[in-house]
C-alpha positions as CSV (number, residue, x, y, z in Angstrom):
1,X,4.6,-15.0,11.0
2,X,4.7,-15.6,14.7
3,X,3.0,-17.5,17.1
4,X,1.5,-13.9,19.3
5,X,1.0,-12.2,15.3
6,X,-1.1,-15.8,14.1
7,X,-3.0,-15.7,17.7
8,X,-4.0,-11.8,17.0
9,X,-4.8,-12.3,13.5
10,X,-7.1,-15.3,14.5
11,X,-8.8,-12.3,17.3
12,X,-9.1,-8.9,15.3
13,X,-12.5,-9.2,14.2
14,X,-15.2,-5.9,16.1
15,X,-17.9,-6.8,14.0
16,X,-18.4,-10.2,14.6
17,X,-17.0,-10.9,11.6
18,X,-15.9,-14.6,12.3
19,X,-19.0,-15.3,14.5
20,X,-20.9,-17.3,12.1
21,X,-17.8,-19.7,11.4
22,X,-18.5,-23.2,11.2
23,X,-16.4,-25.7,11.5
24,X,-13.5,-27.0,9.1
25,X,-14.8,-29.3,6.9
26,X,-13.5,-32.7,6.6
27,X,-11.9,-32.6,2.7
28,X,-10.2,-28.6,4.6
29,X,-8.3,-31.1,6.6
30,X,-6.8,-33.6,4.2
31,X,-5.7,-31.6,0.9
32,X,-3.5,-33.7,-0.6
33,X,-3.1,-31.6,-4.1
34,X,-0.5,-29.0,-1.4
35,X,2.9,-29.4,0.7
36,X,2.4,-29.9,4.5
37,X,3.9,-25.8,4.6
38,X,0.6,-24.8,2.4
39,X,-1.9,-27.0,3.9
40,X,-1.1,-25.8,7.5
41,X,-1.4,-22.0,6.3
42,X,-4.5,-22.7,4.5
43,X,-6.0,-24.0,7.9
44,X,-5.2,-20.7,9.6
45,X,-6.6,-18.8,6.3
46,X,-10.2,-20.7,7.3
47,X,-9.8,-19.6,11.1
48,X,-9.5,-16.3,10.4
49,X,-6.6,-14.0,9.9
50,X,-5.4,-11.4,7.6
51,X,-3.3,-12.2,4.8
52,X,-1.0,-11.2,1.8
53,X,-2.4,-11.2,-1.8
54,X,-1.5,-10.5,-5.4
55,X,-4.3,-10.0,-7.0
56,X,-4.4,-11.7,-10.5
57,X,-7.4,-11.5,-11.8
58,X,-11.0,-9.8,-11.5
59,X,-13.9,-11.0,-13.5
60,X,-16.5,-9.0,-15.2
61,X,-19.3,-8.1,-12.7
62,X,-21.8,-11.2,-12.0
63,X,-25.5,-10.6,-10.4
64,X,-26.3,-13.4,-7.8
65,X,-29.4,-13.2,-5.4
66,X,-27.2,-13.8,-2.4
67,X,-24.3,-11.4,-3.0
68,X,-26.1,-8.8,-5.2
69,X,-23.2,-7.3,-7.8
70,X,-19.7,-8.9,-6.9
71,X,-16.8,-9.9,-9.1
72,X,-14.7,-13.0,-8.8
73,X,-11.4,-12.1,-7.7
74,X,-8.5,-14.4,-7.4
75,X,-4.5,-14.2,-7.1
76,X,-1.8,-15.5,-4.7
77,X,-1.5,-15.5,-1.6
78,X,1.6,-14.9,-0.1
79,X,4.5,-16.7,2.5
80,X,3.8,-19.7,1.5
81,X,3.0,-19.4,-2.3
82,X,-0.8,-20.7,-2.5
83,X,-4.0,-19.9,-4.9
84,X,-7.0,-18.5,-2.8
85,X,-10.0,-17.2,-4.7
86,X,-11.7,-14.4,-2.4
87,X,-15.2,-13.3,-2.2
88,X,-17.7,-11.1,-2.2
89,X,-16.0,-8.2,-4.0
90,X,-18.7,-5.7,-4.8
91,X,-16.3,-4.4,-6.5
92,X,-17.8,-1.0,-7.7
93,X,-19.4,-0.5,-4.4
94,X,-16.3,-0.4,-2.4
95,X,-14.6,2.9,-1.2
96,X,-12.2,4.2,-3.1
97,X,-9.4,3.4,-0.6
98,X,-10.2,-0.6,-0.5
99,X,-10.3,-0.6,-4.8
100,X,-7.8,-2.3,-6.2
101,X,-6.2,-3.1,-9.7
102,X,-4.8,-6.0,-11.1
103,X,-1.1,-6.9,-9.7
104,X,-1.9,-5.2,-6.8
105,X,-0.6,-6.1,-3.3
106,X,-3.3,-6.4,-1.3
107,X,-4.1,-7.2,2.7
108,X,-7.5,-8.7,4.1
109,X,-9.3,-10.5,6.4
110,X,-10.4,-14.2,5.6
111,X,-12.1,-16.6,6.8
112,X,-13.8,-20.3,5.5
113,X,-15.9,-19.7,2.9
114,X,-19.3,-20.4,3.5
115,X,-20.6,-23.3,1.6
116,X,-17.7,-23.6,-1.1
117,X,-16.0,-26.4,-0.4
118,X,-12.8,-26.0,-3.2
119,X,-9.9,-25.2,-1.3
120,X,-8.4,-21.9,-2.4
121,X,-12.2,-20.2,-1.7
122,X,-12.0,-17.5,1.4
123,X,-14.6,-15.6,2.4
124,X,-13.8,-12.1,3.0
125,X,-14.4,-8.7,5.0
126,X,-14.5,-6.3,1.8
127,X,-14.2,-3.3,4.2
128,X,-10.5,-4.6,5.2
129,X,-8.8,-4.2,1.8
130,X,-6.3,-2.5,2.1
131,X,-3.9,-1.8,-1.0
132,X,-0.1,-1.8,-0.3
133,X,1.7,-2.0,-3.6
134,X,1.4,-2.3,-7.3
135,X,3.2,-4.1,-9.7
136,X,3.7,-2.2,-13.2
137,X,4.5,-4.1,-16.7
138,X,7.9,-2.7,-17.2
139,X,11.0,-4.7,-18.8
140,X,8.4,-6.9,-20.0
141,X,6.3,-7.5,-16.4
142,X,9.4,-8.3,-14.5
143,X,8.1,-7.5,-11.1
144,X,5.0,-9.7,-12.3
145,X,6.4,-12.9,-13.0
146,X,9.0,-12.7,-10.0
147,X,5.8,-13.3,-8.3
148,X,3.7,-15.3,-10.4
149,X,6.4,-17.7,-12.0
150,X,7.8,-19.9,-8.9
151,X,3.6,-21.4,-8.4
152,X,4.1,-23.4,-12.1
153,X,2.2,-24.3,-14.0
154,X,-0.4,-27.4,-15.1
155,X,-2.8,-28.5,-18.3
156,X,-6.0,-28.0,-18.6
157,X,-6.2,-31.5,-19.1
158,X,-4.4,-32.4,-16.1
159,X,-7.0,-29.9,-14.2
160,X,-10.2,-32.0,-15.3
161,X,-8.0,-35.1,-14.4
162,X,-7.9,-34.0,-10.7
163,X,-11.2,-33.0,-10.7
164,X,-12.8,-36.9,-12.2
165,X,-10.6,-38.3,-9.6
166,X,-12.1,-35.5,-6.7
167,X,-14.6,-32.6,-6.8
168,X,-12.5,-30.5,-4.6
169,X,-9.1,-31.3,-6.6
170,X,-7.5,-28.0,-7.6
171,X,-9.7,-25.7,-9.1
172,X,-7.4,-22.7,-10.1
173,X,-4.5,-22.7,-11.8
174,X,-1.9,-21.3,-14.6
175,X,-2.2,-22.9,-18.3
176,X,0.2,-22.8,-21.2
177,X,-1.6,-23.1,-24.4
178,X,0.5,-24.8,-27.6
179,X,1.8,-21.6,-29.9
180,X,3.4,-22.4,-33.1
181,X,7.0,-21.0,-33.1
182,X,6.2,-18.7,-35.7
183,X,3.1,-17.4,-33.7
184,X,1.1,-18.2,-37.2
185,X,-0.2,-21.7,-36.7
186,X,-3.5,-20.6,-35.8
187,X,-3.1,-22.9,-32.5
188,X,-4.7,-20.2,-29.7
189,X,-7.8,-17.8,-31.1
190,X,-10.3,-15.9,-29.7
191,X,-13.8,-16.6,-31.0
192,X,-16.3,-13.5,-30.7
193,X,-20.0,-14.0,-30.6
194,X,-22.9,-11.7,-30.6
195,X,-24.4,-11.6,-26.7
196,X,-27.9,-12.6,-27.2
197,X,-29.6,-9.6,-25.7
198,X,-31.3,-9.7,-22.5
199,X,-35.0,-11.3,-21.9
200,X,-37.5,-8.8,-20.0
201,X,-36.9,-11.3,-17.2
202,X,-32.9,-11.1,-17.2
203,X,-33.5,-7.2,-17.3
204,X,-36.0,-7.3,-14.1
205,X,-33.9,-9.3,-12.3
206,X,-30.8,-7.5,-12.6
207,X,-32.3,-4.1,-12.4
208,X,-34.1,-5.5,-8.6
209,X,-30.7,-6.8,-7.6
210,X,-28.9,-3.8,-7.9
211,X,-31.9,-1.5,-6.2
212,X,-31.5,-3.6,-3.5
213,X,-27.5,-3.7,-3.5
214,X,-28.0,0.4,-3.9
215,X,-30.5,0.0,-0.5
216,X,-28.5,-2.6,1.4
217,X,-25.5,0.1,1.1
218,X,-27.5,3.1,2.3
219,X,-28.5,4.6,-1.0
220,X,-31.6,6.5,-1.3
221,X,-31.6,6.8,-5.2
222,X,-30.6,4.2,-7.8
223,X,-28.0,5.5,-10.0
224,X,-29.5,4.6,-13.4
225,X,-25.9,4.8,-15.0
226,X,-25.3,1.7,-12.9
227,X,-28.0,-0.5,-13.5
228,X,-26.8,0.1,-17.4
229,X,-23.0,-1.0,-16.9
230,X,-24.3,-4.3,-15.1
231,X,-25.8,-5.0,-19.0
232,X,-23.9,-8.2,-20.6
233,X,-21.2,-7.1,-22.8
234,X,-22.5,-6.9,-26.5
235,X,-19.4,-9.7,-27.4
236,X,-19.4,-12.4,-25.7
237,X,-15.7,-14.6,-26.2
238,X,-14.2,-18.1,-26.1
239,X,-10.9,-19.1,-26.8
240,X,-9.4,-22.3,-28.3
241,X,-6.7,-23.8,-27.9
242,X,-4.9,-27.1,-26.8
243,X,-2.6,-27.9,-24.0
244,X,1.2,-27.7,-24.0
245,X,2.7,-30.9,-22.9
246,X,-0.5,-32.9,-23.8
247,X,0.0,-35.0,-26.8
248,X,-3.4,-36.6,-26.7
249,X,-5.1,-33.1,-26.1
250,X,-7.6,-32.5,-28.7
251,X,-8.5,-28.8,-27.9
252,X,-10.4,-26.9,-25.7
253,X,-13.2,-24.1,-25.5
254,X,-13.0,-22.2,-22.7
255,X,-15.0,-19.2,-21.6
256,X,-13.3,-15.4,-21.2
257,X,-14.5,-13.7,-18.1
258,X,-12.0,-11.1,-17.6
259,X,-13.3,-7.5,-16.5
260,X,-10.9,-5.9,-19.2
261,X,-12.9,-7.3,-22.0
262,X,-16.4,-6.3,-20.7
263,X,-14.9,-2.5,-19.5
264,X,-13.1,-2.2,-22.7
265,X,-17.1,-2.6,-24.8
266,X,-18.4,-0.5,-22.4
267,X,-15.8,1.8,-23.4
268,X,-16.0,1.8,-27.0
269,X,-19.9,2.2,-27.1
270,X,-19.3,4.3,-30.5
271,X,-17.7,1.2,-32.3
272,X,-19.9,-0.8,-34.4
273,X,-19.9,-4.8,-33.9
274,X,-16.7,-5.3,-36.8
275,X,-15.1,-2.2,-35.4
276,X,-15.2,-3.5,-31.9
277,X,-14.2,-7.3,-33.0
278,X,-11.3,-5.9,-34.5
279,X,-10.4,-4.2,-31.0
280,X,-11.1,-7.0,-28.9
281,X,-8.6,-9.6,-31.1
282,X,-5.6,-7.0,-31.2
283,X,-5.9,-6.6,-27.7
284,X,-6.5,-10.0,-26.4
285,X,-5.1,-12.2,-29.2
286,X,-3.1,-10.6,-31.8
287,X,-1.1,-8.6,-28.5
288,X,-0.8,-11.4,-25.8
289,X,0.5,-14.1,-28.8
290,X,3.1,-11.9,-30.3
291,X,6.6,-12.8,-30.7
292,X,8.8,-12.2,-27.6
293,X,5.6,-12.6,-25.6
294,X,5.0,-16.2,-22.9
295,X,1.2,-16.3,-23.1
296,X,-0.5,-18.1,-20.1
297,X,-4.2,-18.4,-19.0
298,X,-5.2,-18.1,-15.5
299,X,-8.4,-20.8,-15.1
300,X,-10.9,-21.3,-12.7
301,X,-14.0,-23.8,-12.5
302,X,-17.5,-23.4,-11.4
303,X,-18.7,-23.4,-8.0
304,X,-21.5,-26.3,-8.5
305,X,-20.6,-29.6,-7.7
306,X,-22.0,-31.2,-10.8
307,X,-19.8,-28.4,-13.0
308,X,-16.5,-28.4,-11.6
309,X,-15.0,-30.3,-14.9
310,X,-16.0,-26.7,-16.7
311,X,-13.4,-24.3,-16.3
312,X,-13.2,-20.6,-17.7
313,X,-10.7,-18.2,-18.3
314,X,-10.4,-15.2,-15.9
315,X,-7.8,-13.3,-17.2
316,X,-4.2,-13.7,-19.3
317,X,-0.8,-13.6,-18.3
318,X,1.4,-12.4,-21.0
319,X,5.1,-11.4,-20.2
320,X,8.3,-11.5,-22.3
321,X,10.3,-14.6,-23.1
322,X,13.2,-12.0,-22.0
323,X,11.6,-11.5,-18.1
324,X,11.0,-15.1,-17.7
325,X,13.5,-17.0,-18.8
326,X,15.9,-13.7,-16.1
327,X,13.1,-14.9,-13.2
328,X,13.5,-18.7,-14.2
329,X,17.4,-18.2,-14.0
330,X,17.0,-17.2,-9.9
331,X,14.9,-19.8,-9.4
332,X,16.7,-22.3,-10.4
């Protein structure tokens, strides 16, 4: 980009979108986890400016008192290759020319994020999505891992390393669990519990967040359909596994966030709990493990400062041996 484009980007805002900006914060200035390239783009990102993303993964709706209904949405940014996690996405709130889906090739305004201190967080202007492209999964997710294969990849266990030595180490990233060559050792599963169901509290609170939502956005009625979806899935799900490259890794239990696996209950209301077990396993283990297939799990951590060594999975990143090992060959 060029000098006059950066200076523009940094200006564009009508709405006094940028107005509340503080300053950089110190840690902002002195990433060392980056290359100088990164670092300096990242600085720009927290002025202000539009910018480039792929959009990786979206995570099932969350309620928060501040931000109402969003989802946690996170990918790559482009030119240079970095990690940004955006929010708030109100996701089923926004028009239907700013939705997105997964692999899509998005533009929007950023800015710092507002009291997350972990590097790859932007704040953002919901109303300035705007989708350009979208990648498809044929020959294997080609076009996918031409994007998504030149960022690498790191352990889980080198994750929670960076994090004891600093709270605001890297807190996204792409994770290859061990798979037994014959994709029968057992060594990645997906564990399915019932959701405990809601107390009378939980239900109140999520009903008067979404009124609100529904009133902040100029909605005289609340759609009742709505306040329904925002119900916790009836399967909650973990998955275990232990980190490739890591001889001393003794397993892990991380959390599955992904909106597929929320959407895909509330789609198969008429299954009973076995039938809809069954579904979920095919789809996210059986599916993503299979042979020919390079199963990797994006991860995130928690936003509190005492949690950050907790990480969860926000989505999965399956494609074939056959498209990586093409997209490895140009790189290297």
């Amino acid at each position: 980009m060029t000098r006059d484009a950066d200076a523009d980007a940094i200006q564009f805002d009508p709405d006094n979108f940028w107005a509340d900006q503080p300053a950089l914060p110190k840690q902002a200035e002195s990433i060392d986890w980056e290359t100088e390239e990164v670092r300096e783009a990242r600085v720009k990102d927290r002025f202000g400016r539009e910018i480039k993303v792929l959009v990786l993964v979206k995570t099932m709706p969350q309620l928060s008192a501040q931000y109402n209904d969003t989802v946690c949405v996170a990918g790559l940014a482009l030119d240079p290759l970095r990690w940004v996690r955006l929010y708030p996405v109100p996701f089923r709130y926004l028009a239907v020319e700013n939705q997105f889906t997964k692999y899509a090739l998005i533009k929007v305004k950023v800015r710092l994020s507002d009291g997350d201190p972990r590097f790859e967080s932007l704040k953002i202007d919901a109303t300035s999505i705007r989708v350009e492209d979208e990648l498809d999964s044929r020959d294997g997710w080609k076009l996918r891992a031409r994007y998504v294969e030149p960022v690498g990849e790191v352990s889980l266990c080198q994750l929670r390393r960076n994090i004891d030595d600093d709270d605001n180490g890297p807190s996204l990233g792409l994770v290859r669990p061990q798979c037994g060559r014959d994709r029968k050792s057992g060594s990645v599963k997906l564990q399915l519990e019932t959701t405990p169901p809601e107390t009378d509290k939980q239900a109140m609170k999520r009903r008067r967040i979404l009124i609100r939502q529904e009133l902040d956005l100029g909605g005289a009625f609340v759609d009742q359909g709505l306040i329904k979806l925002a119900e916790p899935p009836r399967l909650s799900g973990w998955f275990c596994f232990t980190c490739e490259g890591e001889p001393e890794c003794t397993g892990h239990r991380l959390g599955f966030i992904d909106w597929e696996f929320a959407a895909l209950q509330y789609n198969k209301k008429s299954l009973d709990i076995e039938g809809l077990k069954n579904l979920l396993v095919a789809k996210f283990e059986t599916n993503p493990t299979a042979q020919g297939k390079d199963l990797r799990f994006f991860v995130g951590n928690l936003h509190d400062k005492v949690k950050r060594n907790a990480f969860q999975i926000l989505g999965l990143y399956y494609p074939s041996t056959r498209a990586v090992l093409a997209e490895r060959n140009c790189l290297f």
